[in-house]
C-alpha positions in Angstrom: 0.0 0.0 0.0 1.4 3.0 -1.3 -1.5 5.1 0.0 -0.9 9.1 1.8 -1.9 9.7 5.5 -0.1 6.7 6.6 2.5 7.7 9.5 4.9 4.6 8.6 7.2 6.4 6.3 5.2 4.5 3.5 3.8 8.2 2.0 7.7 9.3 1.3 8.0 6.6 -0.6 6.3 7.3 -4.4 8.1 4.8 -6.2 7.2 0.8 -6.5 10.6 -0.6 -7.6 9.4 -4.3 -8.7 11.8 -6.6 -9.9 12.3 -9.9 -10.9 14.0 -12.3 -13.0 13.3 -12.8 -16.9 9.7 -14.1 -17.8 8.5 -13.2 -14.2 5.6 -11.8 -15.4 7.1 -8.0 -14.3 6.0 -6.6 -18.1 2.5 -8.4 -17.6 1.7 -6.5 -14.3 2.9 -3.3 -15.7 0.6 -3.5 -18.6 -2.1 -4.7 -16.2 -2.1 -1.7 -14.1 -1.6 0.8 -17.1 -5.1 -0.9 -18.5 -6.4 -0.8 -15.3 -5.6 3.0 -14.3 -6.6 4.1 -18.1 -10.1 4.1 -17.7 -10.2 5.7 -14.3 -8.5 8.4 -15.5 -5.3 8.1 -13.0 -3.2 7.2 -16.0 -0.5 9.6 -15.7 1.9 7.7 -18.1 3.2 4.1 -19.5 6.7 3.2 -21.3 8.7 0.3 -21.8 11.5 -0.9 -22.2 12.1 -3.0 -25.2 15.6 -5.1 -26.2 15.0 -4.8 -29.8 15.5 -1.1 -29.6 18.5 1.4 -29.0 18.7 2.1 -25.4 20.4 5.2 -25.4 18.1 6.4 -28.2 14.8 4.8 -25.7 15.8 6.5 -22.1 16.1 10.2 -23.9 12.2 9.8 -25.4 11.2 8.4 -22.4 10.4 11.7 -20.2 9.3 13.7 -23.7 7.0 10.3 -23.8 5.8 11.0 -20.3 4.8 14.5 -21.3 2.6 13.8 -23.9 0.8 11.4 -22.3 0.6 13.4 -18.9 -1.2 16.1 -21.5 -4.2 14.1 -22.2 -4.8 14.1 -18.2 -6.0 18.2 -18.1 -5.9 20.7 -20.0 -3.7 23.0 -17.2 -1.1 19.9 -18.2 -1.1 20.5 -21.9 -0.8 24.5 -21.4 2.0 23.6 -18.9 4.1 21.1 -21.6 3.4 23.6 -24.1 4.8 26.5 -22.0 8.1 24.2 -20.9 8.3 22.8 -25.0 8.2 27.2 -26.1 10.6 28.1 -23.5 13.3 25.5 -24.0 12.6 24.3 -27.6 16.0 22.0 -26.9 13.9 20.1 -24.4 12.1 17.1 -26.7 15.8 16.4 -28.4 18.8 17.1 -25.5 20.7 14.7 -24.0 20.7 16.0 -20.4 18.2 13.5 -18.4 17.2 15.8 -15.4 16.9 18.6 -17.4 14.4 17.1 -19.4 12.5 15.7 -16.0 12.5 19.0 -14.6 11.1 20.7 -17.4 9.0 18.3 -19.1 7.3 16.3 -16.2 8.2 18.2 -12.3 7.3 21.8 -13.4 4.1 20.9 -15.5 3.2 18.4 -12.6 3.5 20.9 -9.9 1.0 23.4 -11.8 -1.4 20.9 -11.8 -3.9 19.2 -8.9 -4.7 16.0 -9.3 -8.0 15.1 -7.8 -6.7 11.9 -7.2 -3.8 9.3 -7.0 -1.9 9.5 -10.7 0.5 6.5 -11.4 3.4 6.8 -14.1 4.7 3.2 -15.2 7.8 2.6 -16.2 8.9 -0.8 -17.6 12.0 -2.6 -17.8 14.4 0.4 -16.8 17.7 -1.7 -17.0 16.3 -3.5 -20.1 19.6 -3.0 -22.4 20.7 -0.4 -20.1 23.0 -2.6 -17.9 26.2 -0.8 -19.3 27.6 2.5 -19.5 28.0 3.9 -23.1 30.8 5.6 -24.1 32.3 8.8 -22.3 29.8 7.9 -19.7 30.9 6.1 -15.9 27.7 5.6 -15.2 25.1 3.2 -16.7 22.3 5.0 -17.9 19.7 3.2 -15.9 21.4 3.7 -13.0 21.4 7.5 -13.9 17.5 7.4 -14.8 17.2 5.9 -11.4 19.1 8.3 -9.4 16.4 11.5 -11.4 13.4 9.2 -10.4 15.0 8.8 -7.0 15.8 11.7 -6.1 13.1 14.0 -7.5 9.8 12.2 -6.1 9.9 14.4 -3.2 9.7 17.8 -5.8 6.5 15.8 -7.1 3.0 16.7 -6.0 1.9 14.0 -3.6 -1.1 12.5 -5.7 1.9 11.1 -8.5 3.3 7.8 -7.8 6.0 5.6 -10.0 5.6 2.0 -10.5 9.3 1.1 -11.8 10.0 -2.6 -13.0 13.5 -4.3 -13.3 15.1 -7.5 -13.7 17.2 -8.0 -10.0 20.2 -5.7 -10.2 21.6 -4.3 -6.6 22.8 -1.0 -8.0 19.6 0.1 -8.5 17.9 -1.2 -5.4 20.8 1.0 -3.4 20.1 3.5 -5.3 16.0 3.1 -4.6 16.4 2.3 -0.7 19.2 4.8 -0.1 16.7 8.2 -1.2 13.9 6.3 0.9 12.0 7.1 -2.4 10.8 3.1 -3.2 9.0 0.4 -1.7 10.9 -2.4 -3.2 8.8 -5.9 -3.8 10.6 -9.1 -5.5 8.3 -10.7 -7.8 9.6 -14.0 -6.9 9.2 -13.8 -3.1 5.0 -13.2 -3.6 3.4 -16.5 -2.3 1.9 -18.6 -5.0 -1.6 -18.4 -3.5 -1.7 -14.8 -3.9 -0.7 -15.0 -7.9 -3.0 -18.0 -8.7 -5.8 -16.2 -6.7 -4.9 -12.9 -8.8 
């Protein structure tokens, strides 16, 4: 439960980091609560991952992705992208990661009030991403990470993350040491619970 007015600790935490091994079914519960929150209108966003495409080329459409999609949520959100996309016309095509997150999805998202919980999913981060590319120490899904990680606090308290990963412990630190995520392993939820879901 990743619910607010909870005095655990549990309402810092805006991201579910779920990971698994391959063919966990970690892209099948994405999708499932993407089609879930659609209707309801508490859609904010859904991306994926894929191996058959460029990563590098995947993570820097990812937050312009988030954008568009957060538009179709209120019209305050489009006039918001639009104002970012006019202002910093660099913004859909630069390289710089928290730069586009800042302008593209914090700032529109903090003009806006949700009238309810908004979830933004986000599958298969380290999909192809496992490495750094070159002139770069850091792997770029560790880096996308780290902006996720460290900006959910700038984020109004209605938006939440649902992040899925195959098992990798540099993101988990990364995850556990902002207190940002609530970390579930796929493989350690009873098998009860799945064939009952």
């Amino acid at each position: 439960d990743m619910s607010d007015g909870n005095s655990s600790g549990v309402e810092t935490q805006r991201v579910l980091f779920l990971t698994g091994e391959a063919g966990a079914g970690k892209s099948a519960l994405a999708h499932t609560i993407a089609h879930h929150f659609g209707p309801l209108q508490r859609l904010g966003a859904s991306f994926s991952f894929n191996l058959d495409r460029d990563y590098e080329k995947s993570v820097h459409k990812l937050f312009p992705h988030i954008a568009r999609q957060l538009t179709e949520l209120h019209e305050s959100m489009k006039k918001a992208v639009a104002t970012e996309v006019h202002d910093h016309p660099a913004l859909l095509s630069m390289r710089d990661l928290e730069q586009q997150f800042q302008k593209l999805v914090v700032r529109p998202l903090k003009k806006w009030r949700s009238p309810g919980p908004v979830v933004i999913v986000i599958n298969g981060i380290n999909r192809g991403g496992d490495r750094a590319i070159q002139g770069e120490e850091v792997p770029l899904c560790e880096k996308l990470a780290s902006i996720l990680a460290q900006a959910s606090d700038e984020l109004p308290p209605e938006i939440r993350f649902i992040v899925t990963a195959r098992p990798d412990p540099a993101l988990l630190n990364i995850f556990s040491e902002s207190g940002s995520a609530h970390h579930i392993d796929i493989m350690s939820v009873p098998l009860e619970i799945t064939y009952r879901d």
